[in-house]
N, C-alpha and C positions, 0 to 999 in steps of 0.2 A: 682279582678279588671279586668276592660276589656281589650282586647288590647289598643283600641285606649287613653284609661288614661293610660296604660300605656308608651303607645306611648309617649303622653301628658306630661308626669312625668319626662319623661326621656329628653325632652328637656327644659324643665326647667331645672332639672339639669344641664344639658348640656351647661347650658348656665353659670356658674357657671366656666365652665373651656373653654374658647372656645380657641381656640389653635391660636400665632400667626405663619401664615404659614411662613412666613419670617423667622421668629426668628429659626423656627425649620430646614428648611432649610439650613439657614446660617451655622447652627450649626452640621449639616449634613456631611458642606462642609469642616469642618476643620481636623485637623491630629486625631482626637480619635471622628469623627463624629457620628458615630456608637452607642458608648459609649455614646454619650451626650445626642442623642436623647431617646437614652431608659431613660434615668436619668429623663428630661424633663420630657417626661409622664406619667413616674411612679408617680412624682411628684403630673402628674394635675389627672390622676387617684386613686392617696392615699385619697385625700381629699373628694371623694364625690363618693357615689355607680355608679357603671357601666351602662351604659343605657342597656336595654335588646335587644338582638339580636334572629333571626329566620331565619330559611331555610327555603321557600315556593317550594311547588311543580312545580309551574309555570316557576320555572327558568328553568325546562328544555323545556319547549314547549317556550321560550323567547329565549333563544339560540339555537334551532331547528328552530325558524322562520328565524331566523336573519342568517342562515348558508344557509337555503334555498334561500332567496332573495339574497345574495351573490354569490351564486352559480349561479345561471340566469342572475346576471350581469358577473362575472367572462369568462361566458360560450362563451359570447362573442367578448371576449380582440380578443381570437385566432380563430375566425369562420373563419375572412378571411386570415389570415396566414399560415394556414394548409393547405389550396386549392390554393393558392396562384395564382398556372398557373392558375388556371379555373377562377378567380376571373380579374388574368389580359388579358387573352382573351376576355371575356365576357364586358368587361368597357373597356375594347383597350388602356391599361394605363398598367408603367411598372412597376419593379418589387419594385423599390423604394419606389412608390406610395404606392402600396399594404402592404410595411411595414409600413406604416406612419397609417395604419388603428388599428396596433397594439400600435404603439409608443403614436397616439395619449391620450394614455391611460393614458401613463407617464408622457407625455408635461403636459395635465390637471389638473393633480394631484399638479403639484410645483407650481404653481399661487395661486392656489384657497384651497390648504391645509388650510391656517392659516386663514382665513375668517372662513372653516367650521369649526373646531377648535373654536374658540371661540363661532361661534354659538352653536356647543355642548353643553362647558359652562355656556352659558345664556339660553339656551331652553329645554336641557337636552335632551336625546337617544329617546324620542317617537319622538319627530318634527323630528331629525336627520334621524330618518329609516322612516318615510312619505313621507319627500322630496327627498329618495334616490331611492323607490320605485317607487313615480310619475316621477322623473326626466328617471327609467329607463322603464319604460310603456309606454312611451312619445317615447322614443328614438328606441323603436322596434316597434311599430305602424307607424315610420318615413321611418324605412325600410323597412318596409312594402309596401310602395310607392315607391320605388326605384328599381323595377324590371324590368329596361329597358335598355336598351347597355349607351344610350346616359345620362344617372341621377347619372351619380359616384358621383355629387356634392351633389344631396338627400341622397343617404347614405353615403357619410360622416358626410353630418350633424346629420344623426341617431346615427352614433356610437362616434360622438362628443357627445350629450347626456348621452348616457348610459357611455361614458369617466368620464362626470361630476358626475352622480350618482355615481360611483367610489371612488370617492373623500369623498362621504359623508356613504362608505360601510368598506375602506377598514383596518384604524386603531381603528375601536370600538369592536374587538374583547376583548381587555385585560379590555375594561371600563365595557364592558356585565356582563364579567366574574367578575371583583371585584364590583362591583353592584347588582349584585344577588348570586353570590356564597361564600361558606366557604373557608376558608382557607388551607382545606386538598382538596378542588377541585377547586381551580382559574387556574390552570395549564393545570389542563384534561377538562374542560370550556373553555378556549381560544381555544384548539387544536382543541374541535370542532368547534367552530368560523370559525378559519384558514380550518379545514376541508371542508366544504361548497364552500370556496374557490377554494381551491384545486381540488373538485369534481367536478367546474364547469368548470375549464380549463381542465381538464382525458375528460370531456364529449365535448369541445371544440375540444379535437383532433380527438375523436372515432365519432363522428356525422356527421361532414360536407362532408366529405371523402365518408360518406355512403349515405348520402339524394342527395347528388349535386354527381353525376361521373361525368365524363372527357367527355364530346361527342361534337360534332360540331357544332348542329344546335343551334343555341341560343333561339330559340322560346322553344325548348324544356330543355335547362341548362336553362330560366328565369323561367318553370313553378317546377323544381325541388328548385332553390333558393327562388322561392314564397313559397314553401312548407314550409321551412326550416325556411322563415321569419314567417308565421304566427305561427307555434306552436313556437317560440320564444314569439311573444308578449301575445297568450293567457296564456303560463304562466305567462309571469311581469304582466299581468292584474289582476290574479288570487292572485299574492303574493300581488299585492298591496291593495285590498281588504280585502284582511288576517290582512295585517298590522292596515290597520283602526280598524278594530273591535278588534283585537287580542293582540295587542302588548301595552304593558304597561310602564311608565317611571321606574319606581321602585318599590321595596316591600318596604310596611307600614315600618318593623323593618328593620334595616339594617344589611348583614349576620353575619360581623365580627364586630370586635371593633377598627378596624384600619378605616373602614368605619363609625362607628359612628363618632372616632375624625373627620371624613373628613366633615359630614354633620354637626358638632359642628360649623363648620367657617362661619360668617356670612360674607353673598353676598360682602358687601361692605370693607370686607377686601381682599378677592381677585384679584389682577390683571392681567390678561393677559399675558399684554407685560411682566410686571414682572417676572410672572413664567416661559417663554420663553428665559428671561435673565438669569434667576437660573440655568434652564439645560442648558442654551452653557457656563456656568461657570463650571460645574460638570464635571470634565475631565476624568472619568470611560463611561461618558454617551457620550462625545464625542466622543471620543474613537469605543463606541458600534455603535454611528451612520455610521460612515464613515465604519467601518466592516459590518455591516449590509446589508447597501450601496454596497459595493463588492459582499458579494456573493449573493442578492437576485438579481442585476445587471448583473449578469452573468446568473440567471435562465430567465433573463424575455428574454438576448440577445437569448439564448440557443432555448425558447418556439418558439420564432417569427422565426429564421432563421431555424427551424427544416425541414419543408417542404425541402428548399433548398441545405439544408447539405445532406441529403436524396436522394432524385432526382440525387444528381450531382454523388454520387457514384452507383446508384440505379433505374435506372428512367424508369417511368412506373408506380411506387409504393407507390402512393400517398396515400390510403389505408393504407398500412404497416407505410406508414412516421405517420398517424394520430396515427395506433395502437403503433410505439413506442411510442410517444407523454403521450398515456393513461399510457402506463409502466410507465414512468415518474412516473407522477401524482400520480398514483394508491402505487405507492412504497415509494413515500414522503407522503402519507396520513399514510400508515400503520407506517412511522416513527414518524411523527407528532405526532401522537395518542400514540405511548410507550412511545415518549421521555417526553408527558406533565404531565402522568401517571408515567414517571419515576421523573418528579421532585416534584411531588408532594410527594412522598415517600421519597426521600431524602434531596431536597430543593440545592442539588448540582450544581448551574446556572452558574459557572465558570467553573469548569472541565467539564461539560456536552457540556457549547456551543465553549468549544476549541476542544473536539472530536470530535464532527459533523461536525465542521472547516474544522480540518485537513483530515477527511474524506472525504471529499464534494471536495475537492483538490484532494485526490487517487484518485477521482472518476471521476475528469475531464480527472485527463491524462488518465487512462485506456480507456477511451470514445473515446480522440483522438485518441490514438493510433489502437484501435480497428474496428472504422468507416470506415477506406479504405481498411481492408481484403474480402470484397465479402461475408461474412457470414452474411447473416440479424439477423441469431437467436443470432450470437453475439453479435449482435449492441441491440439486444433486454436485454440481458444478462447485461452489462456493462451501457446502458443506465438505466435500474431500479436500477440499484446500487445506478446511480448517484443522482436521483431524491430522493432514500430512504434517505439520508444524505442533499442534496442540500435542497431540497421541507422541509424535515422535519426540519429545521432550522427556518423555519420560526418563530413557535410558542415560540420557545426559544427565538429568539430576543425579542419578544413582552415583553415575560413577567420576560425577565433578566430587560430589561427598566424601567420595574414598581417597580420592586426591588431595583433600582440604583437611584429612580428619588421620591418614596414614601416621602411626601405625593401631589406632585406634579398632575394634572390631567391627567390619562391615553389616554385618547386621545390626549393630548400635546406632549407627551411622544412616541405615536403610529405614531404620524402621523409626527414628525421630520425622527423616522426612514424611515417612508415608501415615504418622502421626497425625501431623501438622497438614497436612492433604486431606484425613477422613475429619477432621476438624472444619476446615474451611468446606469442604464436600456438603456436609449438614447444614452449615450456615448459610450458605449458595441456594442448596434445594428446595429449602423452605422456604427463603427470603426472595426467591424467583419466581417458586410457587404460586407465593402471595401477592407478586407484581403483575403476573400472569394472569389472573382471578379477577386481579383488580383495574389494573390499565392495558393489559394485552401482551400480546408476547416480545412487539421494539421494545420496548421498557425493558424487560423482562432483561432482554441481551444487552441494552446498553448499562443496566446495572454489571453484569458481568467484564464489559468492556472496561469501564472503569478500572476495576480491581486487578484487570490485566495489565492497563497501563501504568498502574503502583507500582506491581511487580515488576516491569519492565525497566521504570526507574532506578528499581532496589537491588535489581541486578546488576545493574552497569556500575554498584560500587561494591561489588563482592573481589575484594584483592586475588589473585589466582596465583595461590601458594603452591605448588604442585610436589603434596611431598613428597608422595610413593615415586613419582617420577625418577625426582630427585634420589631416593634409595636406588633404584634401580641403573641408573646411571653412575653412580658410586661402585656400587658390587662389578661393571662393567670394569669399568677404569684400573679395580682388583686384579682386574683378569691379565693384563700385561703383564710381562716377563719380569719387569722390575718390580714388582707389587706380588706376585704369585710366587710362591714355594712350591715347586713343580718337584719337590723331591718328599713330599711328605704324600701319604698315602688316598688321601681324599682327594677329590678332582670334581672338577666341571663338567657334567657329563650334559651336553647340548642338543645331542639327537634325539628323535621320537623314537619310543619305546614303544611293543605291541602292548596288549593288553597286560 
């Protein structure tokens, strides 16, 4: 039988057991939630063969694209944050302003989340990654035209653009990953997602520092910032083109069986708002928002004020502020990548993202406490700590959510958090800002410290529901002789498939 009857086969079946999401949610939600859902689908899987599943090779050039156009938008949150002085001489605007070019990142993101969200839903991840591509092609060819003392108002509408593209970049990491990958790699699959990310803010701090120096004449700082702008947009032009021809919605088969029950649900039982209602009802998830919220609000205040936490003990060394910036980065990517690789091996999503927690905490105060001895290599030392713990949390939040929120849609789920993060992000930047200003930069961080040890608290009572797990362990147990109808025509097809 070919694939595509097979395909074929399998939702007919499929249709045979189509799952109500409500019901199973509901059911989620109560004291032995856990329990009940496995029971549910054991149920709607006893009665009728399993639809067949496949790994295509293509998932990884699908999450290699999608990590790279992330990465080119990312790169520009902090281009102008890192240079900050050079940026506010050059546009004769002060320091406030110059943050507002990162924040605006975050402001975009809380309006227009739940609009791209649902378009997800109804359009699905190709339309999602074309209009985030065009949106950020658009927005660096904008700044492209903004290289003159008196146009601060042109490039802010550029990097208003590429803000928006954001919105439609930044929680499709864990949808990528459970849409194209297996079950023993959705973890080490997000992490590169979030990687991409990561890569392109290390490369926001190590670039701009180096293409734009510090000098007087502004004829000659516009033609170094022309520089900077155009190899910015020939790459978005580049990835955007990739995406058109390259980038695909989904494979034929779906990888697991947790994703088959997902594409079993027909459209018009689906709602939106409903599902948005389930998760602020799921008090493990809210829980995980508002923590999420803390300590990824603490790295965005961290990114943007770095420049000037730097300078103020340090000045001269806007270079070095960039190359701590990349430690950062570069040390929350190397955690990012063992921790998604570490849960994939154990599936341990509560004790893992309370460690990281509580570490990401060590690693503020050692920061503060460190940043005003005079020693840069220390601040280099204590800052990659901080990032290898901070930064590497990211991927964990993602994909504890999907674990707490199954069968719920990942990008609903992604982008509450990443919400609740450009929220506390703004609150962080300005309210550090202004400690900053006022009493120096220790304040500044032990304000931050604080709010990490809330979080750190608020996490250790997040119940660890694991539901996807749970489905997937279910459709396993299917797989046995005595559970499996090996005489009907659908099957388990468990091999990697070429493209």
């Amino acid at each position: 039988m070919s694939e595509k009857e097979v395909f074929e086969d399998s939702k007919v079946n499929g249709a045979q057991k189509e799952v109500d999401l409500g019901r199973l949610s509901k059911a989620a939600e109560g004291e032995n939630g856990t329990e009940q859902c496995a029971r549910d689908e054991k149920q709607l899987f006893s009665d009728v063969p399993l639809p067949p599943t496949r790994l295509y090779k293509r998932r990884w050039l699908i999450v290699c694209l999608f990590s790279s156009y992330s990465l080119c938008n990312s790169f520009q949150w902090i281009q102008y944050g890192i240079i900050s002085n050079i940026f506010m001489y050059f546009y004769s605007v002060d320091a406030f302003t110059i943050d507002w070019m990162s924040m605006i990142y975050m402001l975009t993101y809380i309006p227009f989340i739940f609009p791209v969200t649902w378009l997800l839903d109804k359009k699905g991840l190709r339309v999602i990654a074309l209009v985030a591509t065009a949106l950020n092609c658009v927005g660096t060819w904008v700044k492209v035209l903004s290289v003159k003392p008196n146009l601060f108002v042109v490039t802010f509408v550029g990097q208003f653009c590429c803000s928006f593209a954001q919105v439609f970049i930044l929680g499709m990491p864990s949808r990528i990953a459970s849409v194209w990958f297996g079950s023993r790699e959705v973890s080490t699959a997000c992490s590169i997602g979030v990687f991409g990310n990561q890569l392109g803010i290390a490369i926001g701090f190590l670039v701009p520092p180096i293409l734009v120096p510090n000098v007087e004449d502004k004829e000659e700082l516009a033609r170094y910032i022309s520089i900077m702008f155009y190899i910015t947009a020939g790459v978005a032009t580049l990835l955007f083109v990739l995406v058109i021809f390259v980038f695909q919605e989904r494979p034929t088969l779906p990888p697991t069986q947790s994703q088959a029950v997902a594409r079993s649900i027909p459209p018009e039982q689906y709602s939106y708002t409903a599902s948005v209602l389930r998760l602020l009802r799921n008090k493990p998830f809210v829980l995980l928002i508002i923590t999420y919220g803390l300590n990824v609000g603490c790295f965005y205040a961290v990114g943007t004020l770095l420049n000037r936490m730097i300078i103020e003990h340090y000045p001269g060394e806007e270079v070095n502020a960039g190359r701590i910036g990349l430690t950062i980065i570069i040390a929350g990517m190397v955690g990012s990548l063992i921790c998604g690789v570490w849960l994939d091996r154990t599936k341990t999503y509560k004790q893992t993202t309370l460690a990281v927690y509580f570490m990401s905490l060590v690693g503020m105060i050692v920061y503060a406490a460190t940043l005003s001895l005079g020693h840069l290599w220390v601040v280099f030392i204590t800052a990659g700590s901080l990032g290898f713990f901070m930064t590497g949390y990211l991927p964990l939040g993602f994909e504890f959510a999907v674990e707490l929120t199954y069968p719920e849609c990942e990008g609903t789920s992604s982008g509450l958090l990443n919400c609740s993060a450009q929220v506390f992000g703004i609150i962080f930047t300005i309210c550090q800002g202004k400690i900053i200003d006022g009493y120096g930069t220790l304040a500044g961080n032990i304000f931050l410290s604080v709010f990490l040890l809330i979080g750190t608290v608020m996490t250790g009572f997040i119940k660890s529901d694991l539901r996807r797990q749970n489905a997937n362990k279910t459709a396993v147990a299917m797989e046995t002789p005595d559970c499996l109808n090996t005489s009907a025509p659908s099957q388990i097809i468990l091999r990697e498939e070429k493209f």
